[in-house]
C-alpha positions as CSV (number, residue, x, y, z in Angstrom):
1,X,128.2,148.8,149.9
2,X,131.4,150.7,150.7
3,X,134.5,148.3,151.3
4,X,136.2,149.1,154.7
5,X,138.9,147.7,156.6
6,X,138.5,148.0,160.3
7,X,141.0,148.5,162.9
8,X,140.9,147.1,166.6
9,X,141.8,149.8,169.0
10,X,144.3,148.2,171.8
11,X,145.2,152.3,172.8
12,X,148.5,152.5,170.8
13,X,149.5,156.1,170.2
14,X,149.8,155.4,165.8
15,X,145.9,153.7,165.4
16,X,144.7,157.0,164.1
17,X,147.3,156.8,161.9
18,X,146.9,153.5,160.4
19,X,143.1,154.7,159.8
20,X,144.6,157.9,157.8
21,X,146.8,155.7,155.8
22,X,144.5,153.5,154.9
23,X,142.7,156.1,153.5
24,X,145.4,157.6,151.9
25,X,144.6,154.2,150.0
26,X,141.3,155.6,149.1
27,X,139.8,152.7,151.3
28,X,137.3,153.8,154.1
29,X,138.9,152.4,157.3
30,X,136.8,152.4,160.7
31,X,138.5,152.2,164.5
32,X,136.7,150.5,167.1
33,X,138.0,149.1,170.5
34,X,139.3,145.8,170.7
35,X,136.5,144.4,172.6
36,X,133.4,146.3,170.6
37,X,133.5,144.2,167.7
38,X,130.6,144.8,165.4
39,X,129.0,142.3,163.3
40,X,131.3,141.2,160.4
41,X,128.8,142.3,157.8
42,X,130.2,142.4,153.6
43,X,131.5,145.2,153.9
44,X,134.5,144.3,156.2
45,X,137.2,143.2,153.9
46,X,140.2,143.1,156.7
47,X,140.5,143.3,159.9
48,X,144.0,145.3,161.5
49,X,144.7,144.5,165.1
50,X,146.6,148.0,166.9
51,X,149.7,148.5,168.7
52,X,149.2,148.7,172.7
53,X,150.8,150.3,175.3
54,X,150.1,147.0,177.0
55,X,152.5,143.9,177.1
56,X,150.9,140.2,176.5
57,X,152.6,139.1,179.3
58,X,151.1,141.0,182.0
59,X,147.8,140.5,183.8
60,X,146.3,143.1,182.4
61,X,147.1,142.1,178.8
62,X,143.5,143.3,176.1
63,X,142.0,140.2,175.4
64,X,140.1,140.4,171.9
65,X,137.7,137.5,170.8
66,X,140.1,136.5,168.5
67,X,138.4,133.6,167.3
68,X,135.4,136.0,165.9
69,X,138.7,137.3,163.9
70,X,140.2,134.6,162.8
71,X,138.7,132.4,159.7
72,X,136.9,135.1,159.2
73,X,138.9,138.2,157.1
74,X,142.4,138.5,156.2
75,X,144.1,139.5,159.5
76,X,146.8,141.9,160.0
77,X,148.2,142.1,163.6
78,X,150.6,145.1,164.1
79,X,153.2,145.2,167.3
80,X,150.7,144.1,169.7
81,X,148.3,143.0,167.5
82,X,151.6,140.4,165.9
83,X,152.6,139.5,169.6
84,X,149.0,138.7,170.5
85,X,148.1,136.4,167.6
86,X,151.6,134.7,168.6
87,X,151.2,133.9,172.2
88,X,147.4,132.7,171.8
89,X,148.7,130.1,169.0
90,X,151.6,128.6,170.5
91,X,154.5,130.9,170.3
92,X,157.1,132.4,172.8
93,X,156.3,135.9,173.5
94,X,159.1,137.3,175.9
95,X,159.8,140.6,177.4
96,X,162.0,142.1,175.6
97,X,165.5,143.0,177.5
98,X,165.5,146.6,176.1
99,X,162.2,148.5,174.8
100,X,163.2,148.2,171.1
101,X,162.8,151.7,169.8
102,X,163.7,153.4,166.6
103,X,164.7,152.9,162.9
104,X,165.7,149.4,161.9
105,X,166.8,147.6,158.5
106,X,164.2,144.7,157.6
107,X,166.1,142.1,155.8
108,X,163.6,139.5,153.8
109,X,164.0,135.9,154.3
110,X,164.2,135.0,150.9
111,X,160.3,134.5,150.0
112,X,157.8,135.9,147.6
113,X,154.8,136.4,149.6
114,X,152.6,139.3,148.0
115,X,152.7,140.9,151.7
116,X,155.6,142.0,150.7
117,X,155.4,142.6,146.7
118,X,157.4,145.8,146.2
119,X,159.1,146.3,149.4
120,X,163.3,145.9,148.9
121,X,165.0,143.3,150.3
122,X,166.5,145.2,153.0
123,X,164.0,148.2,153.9
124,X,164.3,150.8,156.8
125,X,161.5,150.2,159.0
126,X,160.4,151.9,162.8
127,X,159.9,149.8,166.1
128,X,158.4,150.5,169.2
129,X,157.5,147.7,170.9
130,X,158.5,145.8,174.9
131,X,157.7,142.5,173.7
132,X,159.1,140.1,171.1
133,X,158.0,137.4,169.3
134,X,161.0,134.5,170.3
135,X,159.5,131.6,168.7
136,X,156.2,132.1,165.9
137,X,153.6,129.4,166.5
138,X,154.1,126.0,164.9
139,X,151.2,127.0,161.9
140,X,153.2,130.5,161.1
141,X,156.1,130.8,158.7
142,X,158.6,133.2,158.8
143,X,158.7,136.5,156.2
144,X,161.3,139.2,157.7
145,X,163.6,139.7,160.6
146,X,165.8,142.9,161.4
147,X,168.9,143.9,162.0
148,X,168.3,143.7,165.7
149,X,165.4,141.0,165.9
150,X,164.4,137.4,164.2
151,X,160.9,137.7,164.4
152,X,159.9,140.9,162.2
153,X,157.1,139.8,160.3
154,X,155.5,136.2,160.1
155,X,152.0,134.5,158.2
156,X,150.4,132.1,159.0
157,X,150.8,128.7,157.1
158,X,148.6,128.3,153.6
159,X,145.7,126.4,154.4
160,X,146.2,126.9,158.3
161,X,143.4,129.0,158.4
162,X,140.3,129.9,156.3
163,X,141.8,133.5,155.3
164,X,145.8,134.4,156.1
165,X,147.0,136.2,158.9
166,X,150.1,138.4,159.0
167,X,152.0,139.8,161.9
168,X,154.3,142.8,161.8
169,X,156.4,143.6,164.7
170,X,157.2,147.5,163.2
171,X,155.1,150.1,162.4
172,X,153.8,150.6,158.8
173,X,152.2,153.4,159.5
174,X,154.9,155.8,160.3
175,X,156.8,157.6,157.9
176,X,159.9,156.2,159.1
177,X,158.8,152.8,157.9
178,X,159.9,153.9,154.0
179,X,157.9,151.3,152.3
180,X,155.7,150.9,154.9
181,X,152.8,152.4,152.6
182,X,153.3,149.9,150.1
183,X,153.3,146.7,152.8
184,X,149.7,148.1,153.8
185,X,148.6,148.7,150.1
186,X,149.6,145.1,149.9
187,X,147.3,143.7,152.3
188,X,144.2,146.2,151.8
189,X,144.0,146.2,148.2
190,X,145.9,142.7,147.0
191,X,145.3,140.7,149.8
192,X,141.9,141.7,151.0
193,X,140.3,143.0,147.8
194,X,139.5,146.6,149.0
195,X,138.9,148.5,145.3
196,X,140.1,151.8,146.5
197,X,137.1,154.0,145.3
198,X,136.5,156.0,148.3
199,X,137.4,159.6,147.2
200,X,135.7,163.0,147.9
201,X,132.9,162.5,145.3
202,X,131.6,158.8,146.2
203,X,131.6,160.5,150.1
204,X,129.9,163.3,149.0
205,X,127.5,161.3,147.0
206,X,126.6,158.4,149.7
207,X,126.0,160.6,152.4
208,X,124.0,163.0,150.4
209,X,121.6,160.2,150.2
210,X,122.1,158.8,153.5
211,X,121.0,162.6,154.8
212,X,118.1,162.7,152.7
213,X,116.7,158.9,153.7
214,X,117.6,159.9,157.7
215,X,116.5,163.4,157.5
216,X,112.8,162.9,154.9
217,X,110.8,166.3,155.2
218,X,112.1,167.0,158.6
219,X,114.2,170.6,159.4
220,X,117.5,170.8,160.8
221,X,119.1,173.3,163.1
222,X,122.9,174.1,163.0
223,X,125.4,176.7,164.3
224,X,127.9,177.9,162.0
225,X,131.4,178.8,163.2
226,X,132.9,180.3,160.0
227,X,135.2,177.0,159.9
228,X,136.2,174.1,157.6
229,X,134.1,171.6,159.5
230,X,130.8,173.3,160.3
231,X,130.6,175.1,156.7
232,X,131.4,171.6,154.7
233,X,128.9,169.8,157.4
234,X,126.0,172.4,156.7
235,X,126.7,171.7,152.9
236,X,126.3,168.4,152.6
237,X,123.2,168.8,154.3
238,X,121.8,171.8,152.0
239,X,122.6,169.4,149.2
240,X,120.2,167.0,150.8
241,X,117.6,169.0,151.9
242,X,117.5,172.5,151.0
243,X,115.6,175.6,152.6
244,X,114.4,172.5,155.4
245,X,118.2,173.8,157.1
246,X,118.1,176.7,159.4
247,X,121.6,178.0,160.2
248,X,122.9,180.8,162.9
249,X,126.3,182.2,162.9
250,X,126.6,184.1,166.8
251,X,128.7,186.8,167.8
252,X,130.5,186.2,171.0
253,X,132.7,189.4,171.1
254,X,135.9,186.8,170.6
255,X,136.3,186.4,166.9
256,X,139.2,187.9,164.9
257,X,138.7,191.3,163.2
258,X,136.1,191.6,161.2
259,X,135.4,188.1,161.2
260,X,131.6,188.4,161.7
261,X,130.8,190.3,158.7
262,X,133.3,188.9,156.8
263,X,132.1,185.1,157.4
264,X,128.3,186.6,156.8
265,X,129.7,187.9,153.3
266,X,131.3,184.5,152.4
267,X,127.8,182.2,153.4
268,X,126.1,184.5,151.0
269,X,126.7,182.9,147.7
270,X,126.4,179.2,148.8
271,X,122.8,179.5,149.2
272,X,122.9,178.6,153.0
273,X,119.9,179.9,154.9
274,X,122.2,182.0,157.5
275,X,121.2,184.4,160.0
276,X,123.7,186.2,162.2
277,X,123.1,187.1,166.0
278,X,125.1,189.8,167.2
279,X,125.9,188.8,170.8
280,X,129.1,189.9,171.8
281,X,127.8,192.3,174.7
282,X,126.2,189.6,176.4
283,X,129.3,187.5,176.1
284,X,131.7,190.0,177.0
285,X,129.2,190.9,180.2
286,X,129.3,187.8,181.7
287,X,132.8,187.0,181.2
288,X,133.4,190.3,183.3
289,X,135.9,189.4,186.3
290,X,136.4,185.5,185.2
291,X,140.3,184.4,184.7
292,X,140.1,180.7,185.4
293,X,140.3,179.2,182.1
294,X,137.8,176.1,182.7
295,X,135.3,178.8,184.1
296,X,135.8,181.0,181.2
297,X,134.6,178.2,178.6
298,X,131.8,177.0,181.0
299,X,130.4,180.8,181.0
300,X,130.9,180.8,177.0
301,X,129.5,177.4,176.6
302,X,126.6,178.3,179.1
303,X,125.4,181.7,177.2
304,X,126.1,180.0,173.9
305,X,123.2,177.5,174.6
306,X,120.9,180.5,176.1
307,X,121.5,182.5,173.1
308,X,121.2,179.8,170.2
309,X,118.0,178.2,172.8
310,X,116.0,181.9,172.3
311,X,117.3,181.9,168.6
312,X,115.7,178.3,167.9
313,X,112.7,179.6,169.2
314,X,111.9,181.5,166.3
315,X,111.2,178.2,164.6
316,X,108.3,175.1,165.7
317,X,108.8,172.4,163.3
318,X,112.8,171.5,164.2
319,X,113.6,167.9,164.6
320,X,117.8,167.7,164.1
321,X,120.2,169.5,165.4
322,X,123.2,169.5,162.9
323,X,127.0,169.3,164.6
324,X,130.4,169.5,162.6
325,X,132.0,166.8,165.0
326,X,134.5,165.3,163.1
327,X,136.3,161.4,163.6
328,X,139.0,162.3,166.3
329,X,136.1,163.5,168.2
330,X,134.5,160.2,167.9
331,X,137.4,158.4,168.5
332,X,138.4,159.8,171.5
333,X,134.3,159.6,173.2
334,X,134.6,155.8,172.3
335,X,138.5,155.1,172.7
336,X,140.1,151.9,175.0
337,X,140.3,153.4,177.9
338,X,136.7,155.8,177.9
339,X,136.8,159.1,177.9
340,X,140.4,160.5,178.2
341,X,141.4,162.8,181.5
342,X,139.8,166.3,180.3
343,X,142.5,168.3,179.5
344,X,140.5,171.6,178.8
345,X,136.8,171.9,177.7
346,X,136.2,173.8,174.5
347,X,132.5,175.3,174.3
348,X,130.4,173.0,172.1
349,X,126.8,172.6,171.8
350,X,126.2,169.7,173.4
351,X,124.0,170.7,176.2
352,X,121.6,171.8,173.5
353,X,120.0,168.2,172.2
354,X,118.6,167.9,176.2
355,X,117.1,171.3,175.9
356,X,115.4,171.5,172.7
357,X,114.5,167.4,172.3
358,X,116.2,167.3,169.2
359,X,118.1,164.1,167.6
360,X,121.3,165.0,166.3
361,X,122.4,164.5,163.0
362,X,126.6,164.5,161.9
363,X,127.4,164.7,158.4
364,X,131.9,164.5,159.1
365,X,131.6,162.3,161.7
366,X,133.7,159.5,160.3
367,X,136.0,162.3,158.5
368,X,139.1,163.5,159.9
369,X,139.9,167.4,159.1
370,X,141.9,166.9,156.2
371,X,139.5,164.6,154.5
372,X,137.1,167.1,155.3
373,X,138.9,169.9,153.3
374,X,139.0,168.0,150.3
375,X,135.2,167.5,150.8
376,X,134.9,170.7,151.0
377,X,137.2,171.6,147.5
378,X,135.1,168.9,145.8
379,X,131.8,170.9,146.5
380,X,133.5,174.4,145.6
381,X,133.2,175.3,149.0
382,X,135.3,178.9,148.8
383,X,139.2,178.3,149.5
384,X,138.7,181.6,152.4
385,X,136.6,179.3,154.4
386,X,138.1,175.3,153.4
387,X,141.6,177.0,153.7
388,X,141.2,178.7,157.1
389,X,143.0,177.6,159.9
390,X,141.3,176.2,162.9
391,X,140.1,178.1,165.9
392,X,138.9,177.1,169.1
393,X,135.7,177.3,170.1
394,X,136.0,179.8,172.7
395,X,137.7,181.6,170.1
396,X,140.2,185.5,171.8
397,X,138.8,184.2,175.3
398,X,141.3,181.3,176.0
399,X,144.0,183.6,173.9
400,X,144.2,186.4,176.7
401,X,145.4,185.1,179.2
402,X,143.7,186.8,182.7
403,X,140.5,188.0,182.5
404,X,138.5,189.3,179.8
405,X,137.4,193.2,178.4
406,X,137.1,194.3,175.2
407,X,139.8,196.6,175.9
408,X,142.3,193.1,175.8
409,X,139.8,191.9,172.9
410,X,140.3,194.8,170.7
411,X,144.3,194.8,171.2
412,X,144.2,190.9,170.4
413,X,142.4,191.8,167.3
414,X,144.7,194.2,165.8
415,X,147.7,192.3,167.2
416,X,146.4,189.0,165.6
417,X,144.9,190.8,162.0
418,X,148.6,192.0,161.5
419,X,150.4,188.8,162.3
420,X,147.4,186.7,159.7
421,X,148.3,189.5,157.2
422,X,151.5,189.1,156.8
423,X,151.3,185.4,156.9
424,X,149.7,185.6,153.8
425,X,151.5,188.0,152.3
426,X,155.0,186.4,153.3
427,X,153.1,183.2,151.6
428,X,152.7,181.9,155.0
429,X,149.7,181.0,155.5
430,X,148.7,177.7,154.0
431,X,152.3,175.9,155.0
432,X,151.0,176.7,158.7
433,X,148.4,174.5,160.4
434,X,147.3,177.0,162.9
435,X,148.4,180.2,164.1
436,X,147.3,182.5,166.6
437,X,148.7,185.3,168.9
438,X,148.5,185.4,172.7
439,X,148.0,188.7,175.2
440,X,149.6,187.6,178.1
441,X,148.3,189.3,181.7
442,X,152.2,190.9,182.4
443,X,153.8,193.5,181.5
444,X,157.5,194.6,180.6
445,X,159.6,197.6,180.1
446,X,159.9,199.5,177.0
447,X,161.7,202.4,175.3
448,X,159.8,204.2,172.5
449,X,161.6,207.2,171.2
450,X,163.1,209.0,174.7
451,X,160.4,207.6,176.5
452,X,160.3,204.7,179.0
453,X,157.1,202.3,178.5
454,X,155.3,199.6,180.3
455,X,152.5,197.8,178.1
456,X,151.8,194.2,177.5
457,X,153.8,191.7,175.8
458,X,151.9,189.1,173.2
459,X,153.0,186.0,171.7
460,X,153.3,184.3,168.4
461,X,152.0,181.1,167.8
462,X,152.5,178.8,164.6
463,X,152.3,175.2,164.4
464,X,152.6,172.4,162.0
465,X,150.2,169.3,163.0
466,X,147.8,166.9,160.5
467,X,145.1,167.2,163.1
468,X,146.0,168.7,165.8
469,X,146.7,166.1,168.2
470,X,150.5,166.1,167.6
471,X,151.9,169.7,166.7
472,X,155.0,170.6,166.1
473,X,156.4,174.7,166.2
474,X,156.5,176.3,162.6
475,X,159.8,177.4,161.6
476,X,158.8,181.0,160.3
477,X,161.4,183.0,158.8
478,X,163.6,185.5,160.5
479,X,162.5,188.1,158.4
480,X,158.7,187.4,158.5
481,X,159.0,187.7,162.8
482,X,161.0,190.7,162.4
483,X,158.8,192.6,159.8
484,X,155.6,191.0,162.1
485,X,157.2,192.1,165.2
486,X,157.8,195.9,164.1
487,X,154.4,196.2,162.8
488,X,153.0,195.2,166.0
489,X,154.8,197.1,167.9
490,X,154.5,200.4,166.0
491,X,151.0,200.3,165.6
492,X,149.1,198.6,168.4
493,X,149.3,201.0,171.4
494,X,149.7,198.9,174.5
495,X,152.2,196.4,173.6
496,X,155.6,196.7,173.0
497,X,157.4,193.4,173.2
498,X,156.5,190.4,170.5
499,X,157.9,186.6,171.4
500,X,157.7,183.6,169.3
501,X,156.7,180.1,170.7
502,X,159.0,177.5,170.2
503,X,157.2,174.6,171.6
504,X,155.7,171.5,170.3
505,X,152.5,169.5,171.6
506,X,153.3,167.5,173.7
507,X,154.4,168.5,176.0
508,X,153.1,171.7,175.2
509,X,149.2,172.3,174.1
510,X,148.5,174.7,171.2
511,X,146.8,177.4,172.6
512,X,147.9,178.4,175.8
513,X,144.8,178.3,178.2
C-alpha cells in the first residue's frame, strides 16, 4: 500500500502547491476538502491542514472534524490550518492589525525538535496570513517566532496527544520560505514515516495493474490529442491491455501545420491502435459566421462528440471510455467552494459517456502535468510528443480572434510554424511552458517597399507556468523577436505588424479568447 500524506483543502491559493512539494519528496500526497474526510485507512501517514482565505474569527470560519484528526496521524496545521488547531484548544486567535504579508526572518527558540532538524537558526520564511496566534493553547509549546510575530510555529506538548501536532504560521511551500522544503521533509518522512518511494516506475507499475484488475477483457475507447497527457494516458493503458484499446486522433481544421500527419507518424512506433479521422471541413463548416468565443467551443465541443459518436460506431463490444484528465482537473470539480465560476469552456469529451453508456476510465487523474512528463520519459514515450507544449482543446479556433475561415486558419499556421521554428532553433523551446501566436480581427497600416499596406497584425505569446494556473510572460530575447518578427512579416502575406505579450495570468489568461 502506497504511503500518502493528505491535505485538507480550506481554499488557500498555495494547497496545490503543498501537494507538488510533497511529491517533490517522492511521497504521493492527496487534496480533499476540509469537510470530505475519507476513512483514515494505513495508508494515511499525515494529515496537513491548508491555508484559507477565511479568518477563524468570523462566522463563516471552515469547521473541520478535527477530532477525527487529532490522536489520529501526525498533524500539521499551516496558516489557517495553525490558527485553527489554536482557537479550538484554548488559545487567543486575534485579527491581526495589518494582513502580515511577505518575507520574514524565523528566529528558533532555542529547541531541538526534529520539526525543525536542518533548518538555521534564523531562516527567511513567507507569510500571508489576517490572523495571529496571540497566546498557543495551554498543551502547545512554543518552537519559532519572527521578526515581526511571537507565534510562528508551535507543537503540541509530548504526551498531549496520541500523535504530535505542529502549527506553522508561514508558508513552507513557497519558494520564498528557503528551508521551507526541508521543515516539510521533516514532518513527512521523519516524523510521519512516509518512505519516499513513489517515483515514475512504482506509478507506472501500480496503475498498470490497477488498469488491468478494473479493465479485465473489456475494450476501451480514447481520443488522442497529440499531447503529453492523452499520449502518456493511452500508454499506460496499452501496457495493460493491449489491442483491447481503440484510439482516434480527429482533424478539426485547427491544429498547427502539419500537425495531423505529423502526430499520425509519431503514434506509429509505440504500437498504439490509432486511426485518424480527417474532419476539418466539417469543423471549419459549422464554425462559419461564429465569433463569440463561448459559442465557438460549444460548436467544436458539439461536432467533436458527433464525429467521435459515428467513429465509435465502428466498434460493438466498447465498455470504457479513456480520458487524459489530469489532477488540477480533479481538484478544481471537487475544490471548497464547488465548481469555480467558468471562466471559458475548453471542448472536452464529456458529453460522450451519456451517449455511448460507457464507464470512464483515468489513468493521470491524480498526476499533475509535470509528473505526467516524467511518466511519460520513464516509458520512452518520444521527447516530440512528452516535450510538446500544451494546446487548448479548441486548438487555432480560440487563437483568431473574430470569426473563423480557413483563410485566418492557414495564415495562423504559417505565422505560428515560423515562430515554433525558431524557438527551437534559438534553443527556445523547452525553457518555454507554452507558446502560441494570435490573429487578431484588426488591421493596421503598413509600408512594404514604396507601397502602403493594410493586413492583420498577430501576436506573440510565451509563458512560463508549472501548470498553467499561474503564468508568468517569457522573457525571449531581443534578437529571437526581431529575427521572429522579420520572418513573419516577409513571408506570410496578409500580416505585416508582429507584437509581443507582456502579460502574466492573472490578471491576464493565457490564450486570449
Amino acid at each position: 500500500m502506497q504511503d500518502k500524506i493528505l491535505i485538507l483543502d480550506f481554499g488557500s491559493q498555495y494547497t496545490q502547491l503543498i501537494a507538488r512539494r510533497i511529491r517533490e519528496l517522492n511521497v504521493y500526497s492527496e487534496i480533499v476538502p476540509y469537510n470530505k474526510l475519507p476513512q483514515l485507512d494505513d495508508s494515511i501517514k499525515g494529515i496537513i491542514l491548508s491555508g484559507s482565505p477565511f479568518s477563524v474569527t468570523e462566522e463563516r470560519a471552515l469547521h473541520p472534524e478535527i477530532e477525527k484528526i487529532i490522536n489520529q496521524r501526525p498533524v500539521l496545521g499551516i496558516c489557517y490550518g495553525a490558527q485553527y488547531i489554536a482557537q479550538h484548544y484554548g488559545g487567543n486567535v486575534m485579527r491581526s492589525e495589518k494582513r502580515e504579508y511577505g518575507k520574514a526572518m524565523l528566529l528558533r527558540k532555542g529547541n531541538t525538535d526534529s520539526f525543525l532538524d536542518g533548518v538555521s537558526d534564523e531562516s527567511q520564511v513567507w507569510m500571508s496570513h489576517g490572523d495571529t496566534v496571540k497566546e498557543i493553547p495551554s498543551n502547545f509549546e512554543l518552537l519559532a517566532g519572527t521578526d515581526s510575530i511571537d507565534v510562528a510555529a508551535f507543537r503540541s506538548k509530548e504526551g498531549a496527544f496520541d500523535h504530535p501536532v505542529y502549527c506553522i504560521q508561514f508558508h513552507p511551500e513557497v519558494t520564498h520560505s528557503l528551508e521551507g522544503a526541508q521543515i516539510l521533509k521533516n514532518f513527512v518522512i521523519d516524523i510521519s514515516g512516509c518512505k519516499g518511494d513513489w517515483t515514475p516506475d512504482a506509478f507506472i507499475e501500480s496503475t498498470v495493474e490497477e488498469l488491468r484488475q478494473k479493465i479485465g477483457e473489456e475494450h476501451v475507447l480514447m481520443a488522442l490529442s497529440g499531447g503529453v497527457d492523452s499520449t502518456v494516458g493511452a500508454m499506460l493503458l496499452h501496457r495493460a491491455i493491449g489491442k483491447n484499446l481503440y484510439c482516434f486522433f480527429i482533424d478539426n481544421g485547427l491544429l498547427r501545420k502539419n500537425e495531423y500527419q505529423e502526430v499520425l507518424d509519431s503514434y506509429k512506433g509505440m504500437g498504439l491502435n490509432i486511426k485518424g479521422i480527417d474532419a476539418s471541413d466539417k469543423f471549419l463548416t459549422e464554425l462559419a459566421g461564429a465569433s463569440d468565443p463561448e459559442k465557438k467551443r460549444k460548436i467544436i465541443g458539439r461536432v467533436f462528440i458527433e464525429v467521435f459518436e459515428e467513429a465509435a460506431t465502428q466498434y460493438e463490444d466498447i465498455a470504457w471510455l479513456g480520458q487524459g484528465t489530469i489532477y488540477p482537473d480533479v481538484i478544481e470539480s471537487v475544490s471548497v467552494h464547488g465548481p469555480s465560476v467558468t471562466i471559458k469552456s475548453h471542448h472536452n469529451v464529456g458529453g460522450l459517456p451519456d451517449i455511448l453508456k460507457l464507464k470512464i476510465i483515468e489513468p493521470l487523474r491524480m498526476l499533475f502535468k509535470d509528473e505526467v512528463r516524467k511518466v511519460g520519459r520513464a516509458m520512452d514515450i518520444p521527447e516530440l510528443i512528452v516535450g510538446r507544449h500544451p494546446f487548448p482543446g479548441p486548438g487555432l479556433a480560440i487563437r483568431i480572434l473574430g470569426d473563423i475561415t480557413r483563410d485566418k486558419v492557414e495564415l495562423l499556421q504559417e505565422a505560428d510554424a515560423i515562430f515554433v521554428k525558431n524557438l527551437k532553433k534559438f534553443d527556445l523551446y523547452d525553457k518555454v511552458w507554452q507558446a502560441g501566436v494570435m490573429l487578431l480581427p484588426v488591421q493596421s497600416v503598413g509600408v512594404m517597399g514604396d507601397e502602403r499596406t493594410y493586413e492583420q497584425p498577430v501576436v506573440l505569446r510565451a509563458v512560463n507556468s508549472m501548470d498553467g494556473m499561474t503564468a508568468e510572460w517569457s522573457r525571449l530575447p531581443y534578437d529571437f523577436l526581431a529575427a521572429t518578427s522579420s520572418e513573419i512579416i516577409n513571408n506570410v502575406k496578409g500580416i505585416n505588424r508582429v507584437v509581443y505579450d507582456i502579460s502574466t495570468k492573472p490578471p491576464a489568461t493565457i490564450e486570449w479568447e
